[in-house]
C-alpha positions in Angstrom: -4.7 -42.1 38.0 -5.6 -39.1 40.3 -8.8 -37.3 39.4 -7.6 -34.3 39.1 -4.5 -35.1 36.5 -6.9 -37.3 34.3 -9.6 -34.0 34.1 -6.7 -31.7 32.9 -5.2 -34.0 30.8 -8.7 -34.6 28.6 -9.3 -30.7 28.7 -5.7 -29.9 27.8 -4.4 -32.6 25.4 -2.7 -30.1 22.7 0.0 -29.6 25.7 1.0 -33.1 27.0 4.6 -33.6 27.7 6.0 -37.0 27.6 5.7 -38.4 30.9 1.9 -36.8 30.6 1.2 -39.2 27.5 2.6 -42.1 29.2 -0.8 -41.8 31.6 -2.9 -40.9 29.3 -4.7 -44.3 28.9 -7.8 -44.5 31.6 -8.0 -48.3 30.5 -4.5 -49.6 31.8 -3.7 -51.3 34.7 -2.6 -49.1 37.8 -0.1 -52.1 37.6 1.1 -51.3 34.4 1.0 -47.5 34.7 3.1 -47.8 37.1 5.9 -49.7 35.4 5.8 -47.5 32.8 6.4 -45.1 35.1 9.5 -47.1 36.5 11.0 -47.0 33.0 10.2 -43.6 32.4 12.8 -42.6 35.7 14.9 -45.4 35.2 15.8 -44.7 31.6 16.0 -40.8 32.6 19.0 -42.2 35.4 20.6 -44.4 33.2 20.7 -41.9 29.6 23.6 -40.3 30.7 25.9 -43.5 31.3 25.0 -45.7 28.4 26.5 -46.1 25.1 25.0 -43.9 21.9 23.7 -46.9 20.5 21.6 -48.3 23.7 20.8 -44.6 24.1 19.4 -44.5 20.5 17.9 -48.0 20.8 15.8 -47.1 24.1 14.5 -43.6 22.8 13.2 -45.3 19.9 11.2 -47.5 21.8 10.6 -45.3 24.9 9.1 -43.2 22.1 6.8 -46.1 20.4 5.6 -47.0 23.5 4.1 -43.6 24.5 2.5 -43.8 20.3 0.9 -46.9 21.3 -0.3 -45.7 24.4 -1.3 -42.5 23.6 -4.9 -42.2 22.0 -4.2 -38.3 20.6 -3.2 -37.7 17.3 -1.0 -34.3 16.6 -1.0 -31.8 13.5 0.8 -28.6 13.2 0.3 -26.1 10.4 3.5 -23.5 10.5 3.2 -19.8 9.4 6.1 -20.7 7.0 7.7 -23.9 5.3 11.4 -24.6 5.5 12.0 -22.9 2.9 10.4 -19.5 4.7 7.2 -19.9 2.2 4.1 -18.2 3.5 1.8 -21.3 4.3 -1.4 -20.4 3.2 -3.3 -23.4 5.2 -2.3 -21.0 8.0 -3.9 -18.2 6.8 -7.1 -20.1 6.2 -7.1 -21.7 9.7 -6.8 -18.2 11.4 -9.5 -16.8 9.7 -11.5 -19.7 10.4 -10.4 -20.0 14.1 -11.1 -16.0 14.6 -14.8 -16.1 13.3 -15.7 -19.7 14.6 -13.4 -20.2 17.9 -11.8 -16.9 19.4 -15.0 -15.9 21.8 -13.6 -19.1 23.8 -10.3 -17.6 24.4 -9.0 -15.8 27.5 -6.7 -13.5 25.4 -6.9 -12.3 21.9 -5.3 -10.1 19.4 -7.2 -7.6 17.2 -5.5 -7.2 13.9 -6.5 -4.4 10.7 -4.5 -4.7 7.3 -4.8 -1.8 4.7 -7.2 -4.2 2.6 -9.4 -5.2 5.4 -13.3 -4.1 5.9 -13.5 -5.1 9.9 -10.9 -5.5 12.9 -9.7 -9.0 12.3 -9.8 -10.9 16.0 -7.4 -14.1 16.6 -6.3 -16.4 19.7 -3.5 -15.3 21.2 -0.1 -17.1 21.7 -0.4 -19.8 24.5 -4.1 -20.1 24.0 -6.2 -23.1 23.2 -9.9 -22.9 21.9 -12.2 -25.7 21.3 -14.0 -26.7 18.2 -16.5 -29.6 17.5 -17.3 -31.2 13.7 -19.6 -34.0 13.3 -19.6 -34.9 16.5 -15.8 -34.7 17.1 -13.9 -32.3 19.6 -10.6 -31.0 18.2 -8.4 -28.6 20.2 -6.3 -25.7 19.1 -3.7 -24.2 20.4 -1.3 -21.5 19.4 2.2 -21.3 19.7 5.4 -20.0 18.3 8.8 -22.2 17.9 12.1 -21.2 16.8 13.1 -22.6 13.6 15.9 -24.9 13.5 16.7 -23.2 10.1 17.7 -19.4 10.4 17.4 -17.3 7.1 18.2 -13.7 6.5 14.0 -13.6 6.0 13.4 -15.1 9.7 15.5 -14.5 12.4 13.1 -14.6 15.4 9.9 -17.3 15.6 7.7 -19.0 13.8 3.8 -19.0 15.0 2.0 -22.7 14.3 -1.4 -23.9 15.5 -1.2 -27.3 16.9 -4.3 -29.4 16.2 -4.9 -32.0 18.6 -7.6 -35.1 18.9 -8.7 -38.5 19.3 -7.2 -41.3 17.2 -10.2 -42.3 15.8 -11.0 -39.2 14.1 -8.0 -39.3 11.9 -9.4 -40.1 9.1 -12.3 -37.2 9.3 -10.0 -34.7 10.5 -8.1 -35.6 7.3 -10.5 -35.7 4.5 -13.2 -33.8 5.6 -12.2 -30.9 8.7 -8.8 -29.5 6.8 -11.1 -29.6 4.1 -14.1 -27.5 5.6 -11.5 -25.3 7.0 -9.4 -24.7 3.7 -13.5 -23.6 2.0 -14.5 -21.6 5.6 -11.8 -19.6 5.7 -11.4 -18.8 2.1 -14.9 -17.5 2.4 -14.3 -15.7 5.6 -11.3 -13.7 3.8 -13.0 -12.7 1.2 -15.8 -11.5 3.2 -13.6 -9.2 5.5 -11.0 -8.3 3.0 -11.5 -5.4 0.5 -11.0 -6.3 -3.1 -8.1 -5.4 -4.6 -6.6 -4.6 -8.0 -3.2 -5.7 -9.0 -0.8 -5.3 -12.0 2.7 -6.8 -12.5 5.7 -5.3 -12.1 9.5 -6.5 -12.7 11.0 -7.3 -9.6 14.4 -7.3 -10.4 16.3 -10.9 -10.3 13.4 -12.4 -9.1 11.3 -11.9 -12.2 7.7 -10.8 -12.4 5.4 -10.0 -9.4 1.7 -8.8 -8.7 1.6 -5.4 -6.8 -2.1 -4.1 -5.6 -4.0 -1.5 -4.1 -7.5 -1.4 -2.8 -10.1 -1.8 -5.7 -13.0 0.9 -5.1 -14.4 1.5 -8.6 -18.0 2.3 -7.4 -19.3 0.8 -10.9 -22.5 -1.6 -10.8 -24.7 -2.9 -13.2 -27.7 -0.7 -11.4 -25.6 2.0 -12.8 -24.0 0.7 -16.3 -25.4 2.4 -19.0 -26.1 -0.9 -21.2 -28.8 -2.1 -23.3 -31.3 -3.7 -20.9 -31.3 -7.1 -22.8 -27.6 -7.5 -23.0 -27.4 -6.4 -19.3 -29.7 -9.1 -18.5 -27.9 -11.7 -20.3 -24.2 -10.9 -18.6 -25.9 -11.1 -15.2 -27.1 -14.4 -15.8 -24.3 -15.8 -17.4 -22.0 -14.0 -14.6 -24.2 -15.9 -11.7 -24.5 -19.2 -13.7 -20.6 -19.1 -13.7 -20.4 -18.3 -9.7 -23.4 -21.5 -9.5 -21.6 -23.2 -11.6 -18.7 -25.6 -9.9 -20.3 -28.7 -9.5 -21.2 -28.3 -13.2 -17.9 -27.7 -14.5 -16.5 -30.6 -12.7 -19.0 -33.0 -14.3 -18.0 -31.9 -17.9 -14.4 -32.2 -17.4 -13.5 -28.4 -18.0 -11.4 -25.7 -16.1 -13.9 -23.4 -13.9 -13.2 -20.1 -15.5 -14.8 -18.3 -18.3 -14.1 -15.9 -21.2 -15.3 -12.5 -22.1 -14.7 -10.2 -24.7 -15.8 -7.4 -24.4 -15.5 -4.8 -27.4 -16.4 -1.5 -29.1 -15.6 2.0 -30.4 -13.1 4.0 -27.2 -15.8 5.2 -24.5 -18.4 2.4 -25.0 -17.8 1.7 -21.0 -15.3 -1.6 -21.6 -13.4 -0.2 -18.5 -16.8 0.3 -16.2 -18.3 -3.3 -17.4 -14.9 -4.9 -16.0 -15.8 -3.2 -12.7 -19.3 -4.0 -12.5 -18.5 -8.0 -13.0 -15.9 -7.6 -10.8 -18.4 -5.8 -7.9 -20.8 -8.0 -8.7 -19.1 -11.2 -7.8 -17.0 -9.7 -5.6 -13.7 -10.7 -7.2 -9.7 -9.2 -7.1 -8.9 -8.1 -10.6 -5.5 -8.4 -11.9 -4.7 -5.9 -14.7 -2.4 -7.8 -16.5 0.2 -5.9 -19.0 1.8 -7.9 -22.1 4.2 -5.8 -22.5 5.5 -5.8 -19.1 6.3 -9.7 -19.5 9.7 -10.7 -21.2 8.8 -14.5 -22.6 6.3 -17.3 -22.2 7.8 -18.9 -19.5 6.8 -15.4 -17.3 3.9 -15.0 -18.8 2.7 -18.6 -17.1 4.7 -17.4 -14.1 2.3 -14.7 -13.4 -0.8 -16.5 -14.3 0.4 -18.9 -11.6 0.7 -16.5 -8.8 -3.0 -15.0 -9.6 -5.9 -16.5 -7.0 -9.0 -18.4 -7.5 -12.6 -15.9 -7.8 -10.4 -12.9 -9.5 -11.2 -11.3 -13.0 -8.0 -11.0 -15.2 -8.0 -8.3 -17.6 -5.9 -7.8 -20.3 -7.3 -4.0 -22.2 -6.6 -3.4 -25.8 -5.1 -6.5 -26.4 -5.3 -5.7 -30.0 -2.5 -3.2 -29.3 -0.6 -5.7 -26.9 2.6 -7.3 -28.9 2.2 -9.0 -32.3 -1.0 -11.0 -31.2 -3.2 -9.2 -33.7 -2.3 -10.5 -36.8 -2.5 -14.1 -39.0 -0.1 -16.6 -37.7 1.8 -16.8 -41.2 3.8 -13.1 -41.3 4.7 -11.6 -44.1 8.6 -11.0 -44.6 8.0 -7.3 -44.4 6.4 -7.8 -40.9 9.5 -9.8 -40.2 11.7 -6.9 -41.0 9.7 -4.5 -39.3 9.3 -6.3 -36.2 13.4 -7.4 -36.5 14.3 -3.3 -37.0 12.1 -2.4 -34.2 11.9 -5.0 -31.2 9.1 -4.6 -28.6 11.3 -4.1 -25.4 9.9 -3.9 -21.6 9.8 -1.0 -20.5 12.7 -0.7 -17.8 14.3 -3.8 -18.3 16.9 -4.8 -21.0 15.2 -8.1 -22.7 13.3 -8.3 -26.1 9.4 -8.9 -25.6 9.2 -12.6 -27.1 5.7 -13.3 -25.7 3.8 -15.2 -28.8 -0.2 -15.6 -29.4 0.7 -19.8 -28.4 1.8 -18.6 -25.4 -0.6 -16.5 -24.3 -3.2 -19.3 -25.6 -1.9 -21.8 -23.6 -1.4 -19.9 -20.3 -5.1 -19.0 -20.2 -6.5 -22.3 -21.8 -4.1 -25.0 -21.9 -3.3 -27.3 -18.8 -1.5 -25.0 -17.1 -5.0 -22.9 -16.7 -6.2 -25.2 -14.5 -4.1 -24.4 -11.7 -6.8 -21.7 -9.9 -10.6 -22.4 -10.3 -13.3 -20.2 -10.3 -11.6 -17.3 -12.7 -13.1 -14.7 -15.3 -10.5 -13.9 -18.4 -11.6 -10.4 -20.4 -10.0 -9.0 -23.3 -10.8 -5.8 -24.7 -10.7 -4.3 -27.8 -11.9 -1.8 -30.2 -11.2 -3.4 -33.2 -12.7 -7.1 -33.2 -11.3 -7.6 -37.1 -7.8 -7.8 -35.9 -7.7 -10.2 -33.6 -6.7 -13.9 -34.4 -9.9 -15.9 -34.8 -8.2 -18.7 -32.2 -7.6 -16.4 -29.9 -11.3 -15.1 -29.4 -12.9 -18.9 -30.0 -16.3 -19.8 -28.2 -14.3 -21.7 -25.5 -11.9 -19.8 -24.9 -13.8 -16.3 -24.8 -17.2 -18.0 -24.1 -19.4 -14.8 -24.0 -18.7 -11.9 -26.7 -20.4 -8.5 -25.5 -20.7 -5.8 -27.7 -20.1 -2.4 -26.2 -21.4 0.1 -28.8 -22.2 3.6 -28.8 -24.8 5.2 -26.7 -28.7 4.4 -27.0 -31.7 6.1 -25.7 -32.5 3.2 -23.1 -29.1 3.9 -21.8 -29.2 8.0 -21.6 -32.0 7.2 -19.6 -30.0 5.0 -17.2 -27.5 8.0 -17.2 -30.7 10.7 -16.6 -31.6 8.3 -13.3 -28.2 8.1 -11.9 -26.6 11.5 -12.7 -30.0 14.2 -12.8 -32.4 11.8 -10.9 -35.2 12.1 -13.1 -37.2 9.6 -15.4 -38.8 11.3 -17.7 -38.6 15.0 -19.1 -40.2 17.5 -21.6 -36.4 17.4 -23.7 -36.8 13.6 -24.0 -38.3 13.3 -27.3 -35.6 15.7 -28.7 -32.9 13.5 -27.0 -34.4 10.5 -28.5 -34.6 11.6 -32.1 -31.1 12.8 -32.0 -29.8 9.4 -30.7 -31.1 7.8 -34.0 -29.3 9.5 -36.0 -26.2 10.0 -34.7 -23.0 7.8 -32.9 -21.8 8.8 -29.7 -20.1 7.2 -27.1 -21.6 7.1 -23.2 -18.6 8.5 -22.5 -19.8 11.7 -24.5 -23.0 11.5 -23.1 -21.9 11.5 -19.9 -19.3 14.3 -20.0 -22.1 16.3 -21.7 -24.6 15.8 -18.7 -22.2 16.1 -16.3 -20.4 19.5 -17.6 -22.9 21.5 -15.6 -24.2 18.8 -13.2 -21.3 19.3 -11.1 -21.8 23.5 -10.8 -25.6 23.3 -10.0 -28.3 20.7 -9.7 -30.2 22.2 -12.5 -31.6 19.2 -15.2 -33.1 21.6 -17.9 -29.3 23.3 -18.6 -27.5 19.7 -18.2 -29.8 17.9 -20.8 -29.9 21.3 -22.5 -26.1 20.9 -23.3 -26.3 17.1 -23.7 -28.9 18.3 -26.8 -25.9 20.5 -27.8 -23.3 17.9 -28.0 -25.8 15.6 -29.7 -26.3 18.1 -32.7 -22.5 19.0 -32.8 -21.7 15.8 -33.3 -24.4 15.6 -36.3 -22.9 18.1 -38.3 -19.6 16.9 -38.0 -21.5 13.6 -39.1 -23.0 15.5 -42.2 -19.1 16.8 -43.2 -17.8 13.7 -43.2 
């Protein structure tokens, strides 16, 4: 074999052709390269004037003979399946590719979504990078074929990466690289992607789907009004959970966890859910009960939700009949049979029950997506089915109750940027003996905050909302 083949055969493998494979081999004979070459033209003169069945016979072993011969093993991850899926392996292997292999290419292609933080920089078409892993050295090279399907969804070409190397490293390519690039590139999205927050919609025909935008709630626990020890004890439980895969593997369970969070309207159940969410830097899906038409959807949708998200179902004590004792009365039968819950927009009675909500976020179909957070809210705790609020199921209860004077002083940092003040004392006394929500102490603070920067008429009126809301206290 000429010098100069063999060199750009070893550098280029991911593009051999088949007479290229058949002199692959440095080891053979220049003997019995050169037969091989012999049957390569001869068969190539004789295809066209042979029967199908010697045709069919010689390909076959033609085409064994070059798989013996050829020490490269081939794989190719497609954009889309045959059935025009979205392969996500693909996904996962561009993102890994553009952070770990694209400075080798010639040629590459700089690519922005609405959700992304940074320009997003692959390998072009026709290009081939190199990669090394545990002492291994895998090409890649990208490409684009023409399906031999053609669907209304793809009429034009398919992108694939072909993966190319030696022989010998089947078996770490296949248990351990598609592995460490299935983990890298998950982390590498999630890194250069902006969270998002989704809800379902009805789609029609097609049933139930997830729509998002861009989540920016600006909440964190640096600025969540909370009492300091429960704070401390979410942020701990929150990073034992993220710490915590190895663990739940041992033990045999799921790796998600439960909270509930709840408390009087305004307690901050809304700004807690973006806080965890910020803090562990996970989607949230806002998922809508009464948007779902039967169980069946309801595990549908849980399906298509990803692995480190925070679903969210708010007020769940006002979300179909999943507030009550599992034995109804007849009269709750009548009233439920006179006045259905019905989706809004679509045509379909609400059948969602309290075991099918139970088992989509608990029972084997929960398993599905690791690494998830489930939160209910509610304000009112005494309605709620006790097997639906379990230890186990929602692991961590949180109590969001009304404002304290550790918290007002969180709000004092973050909206007057002071510590301390001369109307403090006043502020403090009050908070003992009355109940009002942070939300009320924030509106109060902020009523003039946003007019002038002036702390003495800002706390001045929260002192004012404090005392109107002890009289009304002393009427009732």
């Amino acid at each position: 074999m000429k010098t100069g083949k063999k060199n750009r055969l070893q550098k280029n493998p991911s593009r051999l052709n088949i007479m290229d494979s058949l002199l692959i081999p440095a080891g053979l004979s220049s003997a019995l390269r050169k037969n091989l070459k012999i049957l390569y033209f001869v068969w190539a003169m004789l295809r066209s004037s042979i029967s199908v069945e010697l045709k069919n016979m010689f390909t076959a072993l033609l085409r064994r003979t070059i798989m013996f011969f050829n020490p490269y093993h081939v794989i190719e991850i497609h954009e889309r399946s045959e059935h025009m899926v979205r392969n996500k392996l693909y996904s996962l292997a561009k993102a890994y590719l553009s952070n770990t292999c694209s400075h080798g290419a010639h040629k590459q292609h700089a690519e922005m979504t609405s959700l992304s933080v940074l320009p997003f920089l692959t390998i072009a078409e026709e290009e081939e990078v190199v990669d090394t892993f545990q002492g291994a050295k895998l090409w890649w090279y990208a490409s684009s074929c023409k399906p031999k399907y053609i669907t209304k969804k793809c009429n034009g070409e398919v992108r694939f990466y072909r993966l190319t190397f030696l022989k010998k490293y089947r078996k770490l390519v296949e248990q351990e690289y598609l592995t460490h690039i299935f983990h890298e590139g998950r982390e590498i999205l999630a890194r250069n992607q902006q969270r998002r927050l989704f809800t379902n919609i009805h789609s029609g025909g097609s049933g139930y789907s997830w729509t998002c935008v861009a989540f920016e709630h600006p909440a964190t626990f640096d600025t969540l009004a909370l009492d300091p020890a429960t704070k401390r004890d979410v942020i701990e439980d929150l990073m034992s959970f993220r710490e915590g895969k190895e663990y739940y593997k041992k033990i045999g369970k799921a790796w998600k966890r439960g909270y509930l969070l709840y408390g009087p309207p305004g307690s901050g159940k809304s700004t807690m859910i973006a806080a965890i969410a910020n803090f562990l830097e996970y989607d949230v899906y806002d998922l809508e009960l009464t948007a779902i038409k039967n169980n069946m959807e309801l595990k549908k949708i849980f399906l298509e939700t990803s692995s480190k998200s925070v679903i969210v179902i708010e007020d769940i004590d006002c979300s179909l009949n999943l507030t009550g004792k599992r034995v109804i009365k007849k009269k709750d039968k009548d009233e439920a049979k006179a006045a259905p819950a019905v989706t809004e927009g679509y045509d379909n009675v609400n059948t969602v029950t309290l075991s099918g909500l139970l088992n989509s976020i608990d029972g084997l179909w929960s398993a599905c997506e690791d690494e998830k957070i489930i939160i209910f809210t509610t304000n009112h705790v005494d309605k709620l089915d006790p097997a639906l609020i379990r230890r186990g199921r929602m692991d961590l209860h949180i109590e969001m109750s009304y404002c304290t004077f550790e918290a007002f002083k969180v709000f004092a940092r973050n909206y007057l940027g002071i510590e301390t003040h001369d109307l403090f004392s006043t502020i403090e006394k009050l908070f003992l003996e009355v109940n009002v929500s942070p939300a009320d102490v924030a509106g109060g603070l902020m009523s003039r905050s946003l007019r002038n920067a002036d702390v003495d008429a800002c706390l001045a009126n929260l002192v004012e909302v404090l005392n109107l809301a002890k009289e009304e206290m002393s009427k009732r």
